[in-house]
C-alpha positions in Angstrom: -39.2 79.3 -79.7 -35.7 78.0 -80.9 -35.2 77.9 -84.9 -35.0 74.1 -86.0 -37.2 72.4 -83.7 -40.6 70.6 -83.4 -42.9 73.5 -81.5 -45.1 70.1 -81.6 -43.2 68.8 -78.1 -44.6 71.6 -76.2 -47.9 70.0 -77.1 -46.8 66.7 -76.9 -45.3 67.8 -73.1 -49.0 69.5 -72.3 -50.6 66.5 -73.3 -48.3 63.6 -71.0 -48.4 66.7 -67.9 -52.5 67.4 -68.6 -53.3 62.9 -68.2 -50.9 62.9 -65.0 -52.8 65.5 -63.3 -56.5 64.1 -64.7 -55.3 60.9 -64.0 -54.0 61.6 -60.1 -57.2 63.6 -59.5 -59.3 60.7 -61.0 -57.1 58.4 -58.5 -58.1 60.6 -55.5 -61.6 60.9 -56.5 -62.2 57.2 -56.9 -60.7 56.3 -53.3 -63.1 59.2 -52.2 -66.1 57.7 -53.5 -64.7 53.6 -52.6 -64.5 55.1 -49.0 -68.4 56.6 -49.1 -69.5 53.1 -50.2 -67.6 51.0 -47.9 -69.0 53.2 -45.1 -72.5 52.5 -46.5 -71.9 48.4 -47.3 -69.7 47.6 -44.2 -67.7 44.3 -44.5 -67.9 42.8 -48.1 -66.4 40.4 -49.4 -62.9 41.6 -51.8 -64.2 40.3 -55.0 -67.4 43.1 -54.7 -64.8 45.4 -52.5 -62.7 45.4 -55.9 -65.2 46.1 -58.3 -66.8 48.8 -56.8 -63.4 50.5 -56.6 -62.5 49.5 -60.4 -65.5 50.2 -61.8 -65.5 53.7 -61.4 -61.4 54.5 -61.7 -62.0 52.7 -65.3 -64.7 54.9 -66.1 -62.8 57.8 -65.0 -59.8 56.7 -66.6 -61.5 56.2 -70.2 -63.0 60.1 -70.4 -60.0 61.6 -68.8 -57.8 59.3 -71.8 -60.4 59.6 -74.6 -62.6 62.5 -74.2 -61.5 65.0 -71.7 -57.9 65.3 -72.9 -58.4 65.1 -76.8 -61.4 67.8 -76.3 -58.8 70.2 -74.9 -56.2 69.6 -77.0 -58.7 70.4 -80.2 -59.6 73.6 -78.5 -57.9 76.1 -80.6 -57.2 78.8 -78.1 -54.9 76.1 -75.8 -53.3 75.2 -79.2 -52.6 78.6 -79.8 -51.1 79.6 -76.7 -49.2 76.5 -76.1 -47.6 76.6 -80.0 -47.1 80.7 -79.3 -45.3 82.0 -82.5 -44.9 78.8 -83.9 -49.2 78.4 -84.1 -49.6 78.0 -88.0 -52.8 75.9 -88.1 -56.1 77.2 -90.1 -56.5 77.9 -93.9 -54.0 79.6 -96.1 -54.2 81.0 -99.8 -51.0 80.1 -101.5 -49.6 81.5 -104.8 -47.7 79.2 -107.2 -45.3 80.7 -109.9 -44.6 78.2 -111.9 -41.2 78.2 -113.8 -43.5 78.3 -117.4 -44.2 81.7 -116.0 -48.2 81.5 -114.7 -49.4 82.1 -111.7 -51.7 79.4 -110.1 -53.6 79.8 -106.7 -54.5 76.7 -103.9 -55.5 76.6 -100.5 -53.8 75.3 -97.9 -55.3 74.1 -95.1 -53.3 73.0 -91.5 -55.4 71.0 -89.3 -55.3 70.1 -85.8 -55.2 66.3 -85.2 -54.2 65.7 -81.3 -50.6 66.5 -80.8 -50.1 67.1 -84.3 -51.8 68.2 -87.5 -52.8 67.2 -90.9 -52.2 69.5 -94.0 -54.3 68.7 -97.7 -55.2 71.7 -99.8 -57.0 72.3 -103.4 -55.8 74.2 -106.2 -58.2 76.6 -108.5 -58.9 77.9 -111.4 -59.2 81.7 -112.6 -63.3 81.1 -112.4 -62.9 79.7 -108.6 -63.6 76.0 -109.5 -61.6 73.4 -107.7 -58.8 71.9 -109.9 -57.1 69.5 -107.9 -57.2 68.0 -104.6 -53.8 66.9 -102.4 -52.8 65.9 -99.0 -49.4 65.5 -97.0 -48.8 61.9 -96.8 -45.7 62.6 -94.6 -44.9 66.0 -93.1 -42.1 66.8 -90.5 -41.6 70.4 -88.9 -38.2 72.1 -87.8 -39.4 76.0 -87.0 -39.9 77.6 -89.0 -39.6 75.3 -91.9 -42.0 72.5 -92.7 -41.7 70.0 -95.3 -44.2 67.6 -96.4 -44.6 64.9 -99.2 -47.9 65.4 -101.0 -49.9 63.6 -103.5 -51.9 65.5 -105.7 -54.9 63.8 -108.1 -56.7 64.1 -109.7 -53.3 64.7 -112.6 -54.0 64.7 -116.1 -50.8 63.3 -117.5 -49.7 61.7 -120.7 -50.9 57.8 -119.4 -53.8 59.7 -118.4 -55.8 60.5 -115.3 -53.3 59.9 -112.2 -51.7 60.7 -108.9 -48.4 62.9 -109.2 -46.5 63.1 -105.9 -44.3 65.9 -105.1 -42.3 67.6 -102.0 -42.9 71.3 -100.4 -41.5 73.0 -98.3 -43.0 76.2 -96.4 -41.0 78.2 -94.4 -43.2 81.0 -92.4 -41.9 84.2 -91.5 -42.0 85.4 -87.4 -44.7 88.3 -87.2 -44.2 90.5 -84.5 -47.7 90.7 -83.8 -48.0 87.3 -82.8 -48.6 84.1 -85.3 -47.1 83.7 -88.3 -49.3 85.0 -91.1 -47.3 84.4 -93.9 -45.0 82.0 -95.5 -42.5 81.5 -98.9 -41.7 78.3 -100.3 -41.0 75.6 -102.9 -42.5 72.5 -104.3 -41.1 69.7 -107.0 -43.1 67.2 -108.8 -41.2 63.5 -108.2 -38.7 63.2 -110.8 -37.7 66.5 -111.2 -35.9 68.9 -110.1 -37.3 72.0 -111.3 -38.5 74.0 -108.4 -41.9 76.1 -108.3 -42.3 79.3 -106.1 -44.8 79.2 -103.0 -45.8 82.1 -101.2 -49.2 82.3 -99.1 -50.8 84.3 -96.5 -53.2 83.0 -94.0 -57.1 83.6 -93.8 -57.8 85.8 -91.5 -60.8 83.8 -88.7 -64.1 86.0 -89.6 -62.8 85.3 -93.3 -63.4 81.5 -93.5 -67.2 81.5 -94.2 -66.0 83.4 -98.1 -64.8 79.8 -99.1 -67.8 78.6 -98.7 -69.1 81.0 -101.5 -67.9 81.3 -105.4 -68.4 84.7 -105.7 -66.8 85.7 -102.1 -63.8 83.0 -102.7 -63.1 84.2 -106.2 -63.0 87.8 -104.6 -60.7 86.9 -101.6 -58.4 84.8 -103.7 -57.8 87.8 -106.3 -57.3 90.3 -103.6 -54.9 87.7 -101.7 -52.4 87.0 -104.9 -52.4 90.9 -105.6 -51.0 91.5 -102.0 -48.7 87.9 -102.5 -47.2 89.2 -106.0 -47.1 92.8 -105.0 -45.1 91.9 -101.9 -47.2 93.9 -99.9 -46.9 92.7 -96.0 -44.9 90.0 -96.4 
């Protein structure tokens, strides 16, 4: 796909093409079944005529709109084929250098949500406890960057317990094997300008279930920063 555009229109395109073609079969089926009825009822009058025809091309209508077509579109197999090299959605452990010189570790996670995603993630400590939580309040995605405005809480500052805002930006580096498995970037708190270091790879599918476990995540996360800071794969 073409650097500096939304891979997001191919799925917005699938979406408009997929409810034409549910929607024109839904149309044909509809008549098919107005014609069996007639032919059983004969002559009625247009006010039961019309209902028997709306009735079921509104029932058709609302599962084609709201079930058929957002139950594909969350299928992630169709998502990954129809975003190609430019499919970045799942769970991803990021490294943060941060310009006082540690290393911290987060999770990034980039979720399907109909013809476009959401993206929150938590940060960590050393032991594997959750530090913080944030989510993109805004993000916007010109392959293969993505940018995103984030607020991140809770933030111990010097008023006390808070939200701190910040922007990111991830830009994900074309894998020749197919997705994207890795990406480098930046983030700033609001307010400054000082720029922290972001690099991440992305959990592999049969890996997921480790989060789910202190031990296992603790493990994972350690062996994913070694790989991040060593450079190795990226």
């Amino acid at each position: 796909m073409a650097s500096h555009k939304d891979p997001y229109v191919t799925l917005r395109l699938f979406s408009s093409g997929l409810n034409v073609v549910l929607i024109t079969a839904s149309i044909w089926l509809t008549s098919a079944i107005e014609k069996s009825v007639s032919s059983l009822l004969g002559d009625k009058p247009i006010v039961i005529t019309t209902l028997l025809y709306a009735g079921p091309a509104t029932l058709i209508w609302v599962l084609v709109t709201f079930v058929l077509a957002p139950v594909m579109l969350k299928w992630w197999p169709i998502r990954r084929i129809l975003l190609s090299g430019s499919y970045v959605e799942g769970c991803w452990i990021e490294v943060v250098s941060l310009t006082d010189g540690t290393v911290g570790t987060a999770t990034i996670t980039i979720q399907p949500d109909g013809e476009s995603f959401n993206l929150f993630g938590t940060t960590y400590s050393k032991e594997g406890g959750a530090l913080s939580s944030f989510v993109a309040d805004y993000h916007d995605i010109q392959w293969p960057r993505l940018r995103y405005k984030h607020s991140n809480w809770p933030y111990l500052g010097q008023d006390g317990e808070g939200v701190l805002e910040g922007i990111a930006q991830l830009s994900f580096e074309s894998s020749p094997r197919g997705p994207p498995v890795y990406y480098a970037g930046f983030f700033h708190h609001a307010g400054s300008n000082v720029r922290n270091r972001t690099q991440a790879y992305k959990i592999k599918r049969k890996e997921i279930w480790k989060l789910n476990s202190v031990d296992s995540k603790i493990e994972m996360m350690q062996e994913y920063k070694t790989r991040l800071l060593s450079g190795a794969g990226s």
